[in-house]
Backbone bond lengths (Angstrom), bond angles and torsions (degrees), N, CA, C in turn:
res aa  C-N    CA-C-N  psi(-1)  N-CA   C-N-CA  omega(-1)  CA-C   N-CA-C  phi
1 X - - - 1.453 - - 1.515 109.59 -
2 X 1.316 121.59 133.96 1.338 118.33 178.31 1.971 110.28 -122.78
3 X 0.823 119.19 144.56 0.957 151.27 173.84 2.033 128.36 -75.13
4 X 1.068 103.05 103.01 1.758 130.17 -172.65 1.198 138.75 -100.12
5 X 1.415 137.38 141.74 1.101 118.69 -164.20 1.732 111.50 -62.98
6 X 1.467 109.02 -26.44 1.346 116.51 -152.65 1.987 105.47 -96.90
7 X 1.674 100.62 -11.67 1.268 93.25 175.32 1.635 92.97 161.07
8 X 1.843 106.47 162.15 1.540 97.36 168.94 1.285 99.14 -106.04
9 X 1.657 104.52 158.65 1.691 115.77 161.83 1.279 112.84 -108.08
10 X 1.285 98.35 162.69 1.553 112.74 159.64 1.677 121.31 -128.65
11 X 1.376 110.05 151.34 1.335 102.90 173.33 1.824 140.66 -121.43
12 X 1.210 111.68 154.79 1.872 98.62 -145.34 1.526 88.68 -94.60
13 X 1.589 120.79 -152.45 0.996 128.54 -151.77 1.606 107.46 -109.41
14 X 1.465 119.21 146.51 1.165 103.24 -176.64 1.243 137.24 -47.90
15 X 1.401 133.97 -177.07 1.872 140.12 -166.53 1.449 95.77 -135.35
16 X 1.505 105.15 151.38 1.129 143.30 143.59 1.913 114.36 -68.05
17 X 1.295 89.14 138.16 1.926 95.51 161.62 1.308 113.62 -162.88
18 X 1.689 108.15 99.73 1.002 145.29 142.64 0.905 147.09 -140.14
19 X 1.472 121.88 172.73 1.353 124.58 -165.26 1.558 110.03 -84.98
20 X 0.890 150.85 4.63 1.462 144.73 142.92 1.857 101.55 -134.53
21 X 1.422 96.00 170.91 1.330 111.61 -174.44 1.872 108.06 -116.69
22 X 1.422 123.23 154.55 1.405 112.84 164.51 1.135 149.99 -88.26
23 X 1.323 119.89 97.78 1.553 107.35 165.19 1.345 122.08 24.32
24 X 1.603 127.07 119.28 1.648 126.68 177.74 1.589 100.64 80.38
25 X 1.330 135.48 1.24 1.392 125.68 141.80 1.577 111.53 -85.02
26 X 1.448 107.55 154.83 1.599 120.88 -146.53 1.598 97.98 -160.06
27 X 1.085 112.77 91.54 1.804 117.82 148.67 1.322 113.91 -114.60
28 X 1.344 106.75 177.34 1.304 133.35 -175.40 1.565 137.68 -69.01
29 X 1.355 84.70 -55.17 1.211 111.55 -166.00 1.670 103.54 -147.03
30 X 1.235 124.44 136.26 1.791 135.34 -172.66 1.411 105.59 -128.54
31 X 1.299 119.40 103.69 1.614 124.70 170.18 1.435 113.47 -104.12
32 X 1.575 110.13 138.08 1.086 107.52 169.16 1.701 128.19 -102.15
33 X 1.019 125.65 121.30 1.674 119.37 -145.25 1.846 89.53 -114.47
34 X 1.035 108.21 141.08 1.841 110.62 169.44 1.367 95.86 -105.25
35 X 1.461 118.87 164.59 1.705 127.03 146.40 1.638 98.95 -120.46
36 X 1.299 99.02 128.13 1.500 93.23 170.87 1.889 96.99 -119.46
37 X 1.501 96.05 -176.22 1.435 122.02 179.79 1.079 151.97 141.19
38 X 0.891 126.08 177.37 2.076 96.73 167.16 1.117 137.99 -103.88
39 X 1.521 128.46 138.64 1.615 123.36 -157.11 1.215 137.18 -43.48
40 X 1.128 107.18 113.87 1.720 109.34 166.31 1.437 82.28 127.54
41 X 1.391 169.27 -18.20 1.113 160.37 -108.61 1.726 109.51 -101.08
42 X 1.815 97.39 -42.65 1.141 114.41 161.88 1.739 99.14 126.49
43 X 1.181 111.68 31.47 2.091 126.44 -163.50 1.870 80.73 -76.11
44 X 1.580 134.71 -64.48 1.403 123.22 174.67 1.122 140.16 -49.70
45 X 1.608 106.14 -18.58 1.542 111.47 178.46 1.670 99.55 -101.45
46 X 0.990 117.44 -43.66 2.046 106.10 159.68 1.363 111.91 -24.56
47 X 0.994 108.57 -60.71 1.859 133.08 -149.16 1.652 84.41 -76.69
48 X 0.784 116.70 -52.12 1.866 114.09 -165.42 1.638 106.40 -77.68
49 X 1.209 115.84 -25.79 1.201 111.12 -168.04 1.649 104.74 -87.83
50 X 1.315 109.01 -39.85 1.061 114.59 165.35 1.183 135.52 -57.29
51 X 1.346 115.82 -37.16 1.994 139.65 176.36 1.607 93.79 -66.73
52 X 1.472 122.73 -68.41 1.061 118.34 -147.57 1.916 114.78 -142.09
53 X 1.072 100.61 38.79 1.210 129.76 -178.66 1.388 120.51 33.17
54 X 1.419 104.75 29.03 1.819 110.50 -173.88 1.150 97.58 -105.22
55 X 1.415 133.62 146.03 1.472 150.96 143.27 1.212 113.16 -117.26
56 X 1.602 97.10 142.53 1.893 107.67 -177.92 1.761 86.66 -127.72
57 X 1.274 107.65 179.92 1.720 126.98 -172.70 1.684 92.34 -74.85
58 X 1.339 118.56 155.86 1.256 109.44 -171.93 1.603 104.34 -83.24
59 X 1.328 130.11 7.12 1.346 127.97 -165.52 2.013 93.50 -87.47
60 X 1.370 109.50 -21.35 1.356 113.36 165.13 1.129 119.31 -63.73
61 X 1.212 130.50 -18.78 1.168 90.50 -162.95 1.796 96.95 -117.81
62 X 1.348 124.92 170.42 1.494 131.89 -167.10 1.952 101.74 -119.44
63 X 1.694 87.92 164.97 1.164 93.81 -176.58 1.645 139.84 -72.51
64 X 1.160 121.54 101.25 1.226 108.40 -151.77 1.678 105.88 -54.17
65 X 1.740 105.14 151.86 1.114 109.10 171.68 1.476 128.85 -114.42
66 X 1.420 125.92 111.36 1.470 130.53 -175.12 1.564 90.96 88.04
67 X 1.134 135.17 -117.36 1.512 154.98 167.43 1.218 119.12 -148.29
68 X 1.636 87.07 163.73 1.990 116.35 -165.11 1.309 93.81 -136.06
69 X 1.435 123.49 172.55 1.291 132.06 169.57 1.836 106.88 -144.27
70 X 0.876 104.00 -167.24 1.878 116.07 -174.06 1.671 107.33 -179.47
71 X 0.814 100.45 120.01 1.531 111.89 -172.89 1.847 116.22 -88.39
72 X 0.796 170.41 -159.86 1.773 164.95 -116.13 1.889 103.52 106.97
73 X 1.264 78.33 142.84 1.818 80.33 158.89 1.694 100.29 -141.57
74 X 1.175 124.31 120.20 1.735 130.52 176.81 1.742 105.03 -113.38
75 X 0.799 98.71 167.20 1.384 128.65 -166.04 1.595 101.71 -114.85
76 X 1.654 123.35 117.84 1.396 134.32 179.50 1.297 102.64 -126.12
77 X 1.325 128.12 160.83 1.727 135.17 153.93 1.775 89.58 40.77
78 X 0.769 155.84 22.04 1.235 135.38 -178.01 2.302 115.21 87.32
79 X 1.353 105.77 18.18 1.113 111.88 -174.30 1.689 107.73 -131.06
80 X 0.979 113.57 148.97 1.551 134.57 -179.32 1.576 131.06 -94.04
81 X 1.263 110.78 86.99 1.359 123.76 -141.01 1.135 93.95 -127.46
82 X 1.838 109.15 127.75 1.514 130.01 -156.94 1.567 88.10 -110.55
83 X 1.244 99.58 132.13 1.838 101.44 -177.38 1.684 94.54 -121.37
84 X 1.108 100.18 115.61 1.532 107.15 170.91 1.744 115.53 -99.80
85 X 1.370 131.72 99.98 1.745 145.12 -136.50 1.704 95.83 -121.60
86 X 1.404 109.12 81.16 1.506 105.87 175.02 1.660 106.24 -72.29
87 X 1.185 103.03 139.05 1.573 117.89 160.77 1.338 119.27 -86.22
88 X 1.339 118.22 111.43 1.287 116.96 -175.93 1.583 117.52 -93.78
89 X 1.655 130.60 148.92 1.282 117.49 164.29 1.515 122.71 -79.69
90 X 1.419 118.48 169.54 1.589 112.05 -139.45 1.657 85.39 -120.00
91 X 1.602 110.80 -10.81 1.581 97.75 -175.91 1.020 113.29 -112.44
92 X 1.872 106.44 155.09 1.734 120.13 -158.67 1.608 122.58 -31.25
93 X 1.641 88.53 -47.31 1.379 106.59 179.85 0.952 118.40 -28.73
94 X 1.205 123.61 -86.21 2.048 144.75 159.49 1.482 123.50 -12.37
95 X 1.673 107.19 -13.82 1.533 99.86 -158.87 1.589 111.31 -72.09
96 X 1.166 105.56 -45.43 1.784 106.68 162.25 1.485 117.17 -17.36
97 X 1.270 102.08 -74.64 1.494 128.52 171.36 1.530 107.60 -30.71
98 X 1.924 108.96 -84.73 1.057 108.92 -150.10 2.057 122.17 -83.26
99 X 1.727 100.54 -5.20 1.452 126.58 -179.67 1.620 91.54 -67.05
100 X 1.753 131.56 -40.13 1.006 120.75 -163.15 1.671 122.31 -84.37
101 X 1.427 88.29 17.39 1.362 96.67 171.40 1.266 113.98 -141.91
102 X 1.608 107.34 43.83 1.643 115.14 145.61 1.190 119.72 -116.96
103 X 1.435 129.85 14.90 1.337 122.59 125.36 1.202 147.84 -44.88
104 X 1.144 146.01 123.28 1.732 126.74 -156.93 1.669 121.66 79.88
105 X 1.675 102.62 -11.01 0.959 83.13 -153.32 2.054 91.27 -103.02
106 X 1.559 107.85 161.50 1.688 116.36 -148.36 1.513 81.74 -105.68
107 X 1.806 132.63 -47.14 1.529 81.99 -149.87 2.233 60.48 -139.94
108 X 1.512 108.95 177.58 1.279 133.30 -134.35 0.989 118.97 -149.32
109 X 1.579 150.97 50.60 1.575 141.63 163.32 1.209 123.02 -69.16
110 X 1.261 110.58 128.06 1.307 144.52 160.95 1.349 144.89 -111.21
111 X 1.703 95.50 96.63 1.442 107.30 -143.43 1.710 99.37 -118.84
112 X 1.525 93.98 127.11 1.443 104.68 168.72 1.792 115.56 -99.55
113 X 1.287 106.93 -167.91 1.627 111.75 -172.82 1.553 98.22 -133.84
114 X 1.359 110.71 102.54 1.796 115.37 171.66 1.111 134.92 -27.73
115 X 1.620 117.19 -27.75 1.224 138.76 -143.56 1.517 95.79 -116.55
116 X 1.454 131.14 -28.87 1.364 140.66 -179.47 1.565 119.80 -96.10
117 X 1.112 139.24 70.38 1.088 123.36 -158.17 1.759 119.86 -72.12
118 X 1.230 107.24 3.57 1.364 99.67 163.91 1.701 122.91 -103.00
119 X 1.505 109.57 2.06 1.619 90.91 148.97 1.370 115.94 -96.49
120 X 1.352 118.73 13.74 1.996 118.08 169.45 1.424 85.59 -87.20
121 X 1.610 132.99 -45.33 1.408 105.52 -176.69 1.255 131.91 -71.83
122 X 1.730 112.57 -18.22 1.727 117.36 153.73 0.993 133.80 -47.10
123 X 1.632 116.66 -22.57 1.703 115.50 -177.78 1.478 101.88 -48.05
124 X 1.097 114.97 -57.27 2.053 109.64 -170.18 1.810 106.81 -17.82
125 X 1.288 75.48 -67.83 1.692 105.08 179.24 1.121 120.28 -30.25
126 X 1.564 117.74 -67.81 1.592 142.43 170.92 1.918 94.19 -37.72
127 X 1.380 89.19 -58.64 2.144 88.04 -152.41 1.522 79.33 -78.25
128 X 1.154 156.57 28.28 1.535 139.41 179.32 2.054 92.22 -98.86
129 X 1.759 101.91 -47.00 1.180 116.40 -161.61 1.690 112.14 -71.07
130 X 1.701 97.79 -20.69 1.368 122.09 -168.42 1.920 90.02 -80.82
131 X 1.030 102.09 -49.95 1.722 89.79 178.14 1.293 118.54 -91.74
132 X 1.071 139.00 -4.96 1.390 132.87 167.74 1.830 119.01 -88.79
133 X 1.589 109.07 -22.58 1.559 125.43 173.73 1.711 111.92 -100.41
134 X 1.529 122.69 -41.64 1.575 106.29 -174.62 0.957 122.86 -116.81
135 X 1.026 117.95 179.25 1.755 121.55 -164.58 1.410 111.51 -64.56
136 X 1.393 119.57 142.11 1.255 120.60 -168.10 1.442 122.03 -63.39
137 X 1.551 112.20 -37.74 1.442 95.45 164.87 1.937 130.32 -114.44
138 X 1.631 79.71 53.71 2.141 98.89 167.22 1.238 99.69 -41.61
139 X 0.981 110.83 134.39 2.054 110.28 147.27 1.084 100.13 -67.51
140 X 1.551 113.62 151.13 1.886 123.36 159.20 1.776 93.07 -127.86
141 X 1.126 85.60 172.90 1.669 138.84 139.77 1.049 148.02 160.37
142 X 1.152 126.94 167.99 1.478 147.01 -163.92 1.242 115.20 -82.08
143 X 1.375 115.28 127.18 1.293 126.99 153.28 1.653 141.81 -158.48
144 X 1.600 89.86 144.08 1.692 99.73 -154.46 1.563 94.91 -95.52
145 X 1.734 92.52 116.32 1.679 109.02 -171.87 1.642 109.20 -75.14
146 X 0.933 105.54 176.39 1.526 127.45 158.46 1.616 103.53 59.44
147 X 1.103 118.29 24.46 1.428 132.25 155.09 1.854 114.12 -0.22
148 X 1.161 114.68 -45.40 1.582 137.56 -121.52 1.895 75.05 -103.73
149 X 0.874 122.09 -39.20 1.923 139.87 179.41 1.288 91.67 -64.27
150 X 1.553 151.28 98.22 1.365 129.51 -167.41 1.971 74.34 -121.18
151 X 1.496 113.85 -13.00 1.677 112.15 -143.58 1.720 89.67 -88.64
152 X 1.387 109.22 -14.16 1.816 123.89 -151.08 1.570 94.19 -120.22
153 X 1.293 136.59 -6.87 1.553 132.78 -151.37 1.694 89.71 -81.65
154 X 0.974 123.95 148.26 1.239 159.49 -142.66 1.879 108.39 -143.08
155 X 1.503 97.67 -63.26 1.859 106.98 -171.90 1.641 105.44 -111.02
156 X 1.400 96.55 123.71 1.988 101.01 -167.93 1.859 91.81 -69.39
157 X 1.045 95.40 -158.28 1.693 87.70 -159.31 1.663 90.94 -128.28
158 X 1.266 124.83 -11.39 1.688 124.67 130.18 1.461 127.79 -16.15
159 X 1.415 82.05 -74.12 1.983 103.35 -178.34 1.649 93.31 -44.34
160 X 1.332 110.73 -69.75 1.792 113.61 -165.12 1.712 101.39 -43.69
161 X 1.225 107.21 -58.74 1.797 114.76 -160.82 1.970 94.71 -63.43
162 X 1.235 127.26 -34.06 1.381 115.39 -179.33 1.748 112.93 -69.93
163 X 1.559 109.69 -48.94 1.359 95.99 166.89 1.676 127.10 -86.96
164 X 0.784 90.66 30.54 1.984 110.22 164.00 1.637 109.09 -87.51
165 X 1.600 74.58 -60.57 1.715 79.52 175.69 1.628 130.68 -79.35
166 X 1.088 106.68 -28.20 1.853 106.99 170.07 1.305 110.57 -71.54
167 X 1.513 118.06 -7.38 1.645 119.72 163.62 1.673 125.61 -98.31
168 X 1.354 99.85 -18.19 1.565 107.80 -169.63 1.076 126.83 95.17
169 X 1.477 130.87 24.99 1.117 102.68 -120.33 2.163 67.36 -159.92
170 X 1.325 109.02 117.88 1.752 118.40 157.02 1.802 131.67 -26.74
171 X 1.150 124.22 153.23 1.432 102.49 -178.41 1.732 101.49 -167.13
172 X 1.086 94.09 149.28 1.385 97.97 -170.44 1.808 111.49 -141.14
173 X 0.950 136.55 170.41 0.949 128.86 -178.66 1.608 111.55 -137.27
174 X 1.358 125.95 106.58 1.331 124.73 -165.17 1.621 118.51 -133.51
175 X 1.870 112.71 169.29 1.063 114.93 140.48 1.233 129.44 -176.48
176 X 1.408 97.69 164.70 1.495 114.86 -150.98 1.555 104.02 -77.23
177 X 1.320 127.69 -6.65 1.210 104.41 -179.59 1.159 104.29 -98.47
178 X 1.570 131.84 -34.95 1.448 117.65 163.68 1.214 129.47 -87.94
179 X 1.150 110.35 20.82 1.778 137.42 -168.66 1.641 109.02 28.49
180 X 0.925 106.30 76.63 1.687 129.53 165.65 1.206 108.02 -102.94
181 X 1.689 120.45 113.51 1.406 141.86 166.79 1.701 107.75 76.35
182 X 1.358 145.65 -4.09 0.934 149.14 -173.93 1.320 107.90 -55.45
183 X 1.167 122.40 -81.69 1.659 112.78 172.85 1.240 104.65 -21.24
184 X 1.302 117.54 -64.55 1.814 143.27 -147.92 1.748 84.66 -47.27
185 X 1.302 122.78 -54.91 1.254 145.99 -144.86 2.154 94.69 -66.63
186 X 1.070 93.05 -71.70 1.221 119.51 -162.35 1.786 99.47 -57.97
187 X 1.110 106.79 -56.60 1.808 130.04 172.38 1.449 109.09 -27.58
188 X 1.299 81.57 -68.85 1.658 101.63 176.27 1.455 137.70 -54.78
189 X 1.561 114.95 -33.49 1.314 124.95 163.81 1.812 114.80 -68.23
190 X 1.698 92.37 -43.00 1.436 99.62 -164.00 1.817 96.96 -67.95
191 X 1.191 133.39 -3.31 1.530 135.60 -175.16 0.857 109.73 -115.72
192 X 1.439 125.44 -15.84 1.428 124.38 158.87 1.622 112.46 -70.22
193 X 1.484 118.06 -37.31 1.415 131.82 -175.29 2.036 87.79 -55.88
194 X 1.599 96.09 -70.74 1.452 84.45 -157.57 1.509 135.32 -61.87
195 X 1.500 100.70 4.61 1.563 117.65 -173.35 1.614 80.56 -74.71
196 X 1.105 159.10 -10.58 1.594 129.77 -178.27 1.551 121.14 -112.75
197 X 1.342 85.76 -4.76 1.655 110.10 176.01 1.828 102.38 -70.95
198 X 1.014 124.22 143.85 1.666 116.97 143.05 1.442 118.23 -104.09
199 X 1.572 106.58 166.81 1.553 104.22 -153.97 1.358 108.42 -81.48
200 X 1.235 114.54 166.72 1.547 131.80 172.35 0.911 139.95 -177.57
201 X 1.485 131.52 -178.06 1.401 115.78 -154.16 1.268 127.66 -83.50
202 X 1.644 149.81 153.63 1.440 128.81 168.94 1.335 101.91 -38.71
203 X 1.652 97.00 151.47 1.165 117.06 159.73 1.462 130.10 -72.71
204 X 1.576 117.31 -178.49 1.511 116.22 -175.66 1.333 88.89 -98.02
205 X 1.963 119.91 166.91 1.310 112.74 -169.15 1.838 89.65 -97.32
206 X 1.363 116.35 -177.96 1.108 141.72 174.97 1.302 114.72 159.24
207 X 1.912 126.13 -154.14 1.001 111.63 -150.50 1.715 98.07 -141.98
208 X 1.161 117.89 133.46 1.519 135.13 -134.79 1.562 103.44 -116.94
209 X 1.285 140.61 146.05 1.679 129.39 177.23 1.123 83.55 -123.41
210 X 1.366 127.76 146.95 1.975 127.78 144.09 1.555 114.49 -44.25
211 X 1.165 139.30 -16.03 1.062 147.49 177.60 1.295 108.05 -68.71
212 X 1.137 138.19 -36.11 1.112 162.56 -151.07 1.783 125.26 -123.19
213 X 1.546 85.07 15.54 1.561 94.11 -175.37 1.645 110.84 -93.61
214 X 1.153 126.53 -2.99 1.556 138.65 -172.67 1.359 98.93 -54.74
215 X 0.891 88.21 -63.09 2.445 93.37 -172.20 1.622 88.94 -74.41
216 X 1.395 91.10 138.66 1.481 116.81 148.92 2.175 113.43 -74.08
217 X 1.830 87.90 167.42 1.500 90.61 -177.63 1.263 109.06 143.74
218 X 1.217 89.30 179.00 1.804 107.94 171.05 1.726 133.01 -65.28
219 X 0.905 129.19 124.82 1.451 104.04 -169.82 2.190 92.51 -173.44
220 X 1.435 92.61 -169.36 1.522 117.32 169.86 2.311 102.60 -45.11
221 X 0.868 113.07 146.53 1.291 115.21 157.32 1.959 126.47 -119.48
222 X 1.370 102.01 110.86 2.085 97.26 177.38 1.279 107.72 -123.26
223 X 0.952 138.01 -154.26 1.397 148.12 -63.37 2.206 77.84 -138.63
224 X 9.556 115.28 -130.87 1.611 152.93 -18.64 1.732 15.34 -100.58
């Protein structure tokens, strides 16, 4: 774990990625979480670092195309909660594509890059797509990536926390390559999700698609 100006992280246990899960896994509760934003911001290296505790330099990593997902299973209140974390692509092209999967969907990051100041001026944009495509009461929040660039920052970390707040909406300021607040990030939405849930019992096991992650419930339990 390393240590940042903007905050420390920690990191959870590795992920699964696939397209179905097995039989005799058993969670609680199944959220489906988006990252949206615009490319290069660093929404794949969050997601990975977080899933499976690897980070590479961000020059590794490429632009996602259409969407990907990565699956986690964490532990909340004492419950076992399968977070299914689509990666969305950041260019125009895709939006067809990737808008049709903020329906269903429970909780919402929206992550800019400090250092770029024209994806801090896309947020409008982002929360325009966020209310016209998902369910009205998604969890969001915001977060201003790549923290760890303090020499390259562009957007004071003011700017982020004011439009957090004229939206309602949490904010954090992180990054994935020195993993500052990432857990913190992810933790936090997924506990915001379950504050509307009421409690209940494990589920029965069976066999689960990502497609199928929109509804919460009972089901199979597995694993940026």
């Amino acid at each position: 774990m390393e240590n940042g100006k903007c905050a420390n992280g920690t990191l959870a246990d590795s992920s699964l990625k696939r397209s179905w899960m097995p039989s005799g896994d058993v969670y609680d509760f199944i959220f489906k979480v988006l990252v949206i934003g615009d490319s290069y911001v660093g929404k794949t290296a969050l997601i990975q670092v977080f899933s499976s505790g690897r980070a590479s330099p961000y020059r590794d990593y490429q632009a996602t195309i259409g969407i990907d997902f990565k699956i986690k299973t964490v532990e909340l209140n004492g419950k076992k909660i399968k977070l299914q974390i689509w990666d969305t692509a950041g260019q125009e092209r895709f939006h067809t594509i990737t808008t049709s999967y903020y329906r269903g969907a429970m909780g919402i990051m929206l992550v800019y890059d400090i250092t770029q100041e024209k994806t801090f001026d896309n947020i409008a944009k982002w929360l325009r797509n966020i209310q016209e495509h998902a369910n009205e009461d998604v969890e969001k929040m915001l977060l201003g990536n790549k923290c760890d660039m303090e020499d390259k920052r562009m957007i004071n970390k003011d700017r982020g926390e004011s439009i957090a707040k004229e939206n309602g909406i949490k904010f954090l300021e992180t990054s994935a390559k020195a993993n500052i607040n990432v857990e913190q990030a992810f933790m936090t939405l997924a506990a915001d999700i379950l504050k509307k849930y009421p409690q209940r019992e494990t589920g029965s096991s069976g066999v689960v698609k990502p497609d199928e992650g929109s509804s919460s419930g009972s089901g199979p339990k597995c694993c940026p």
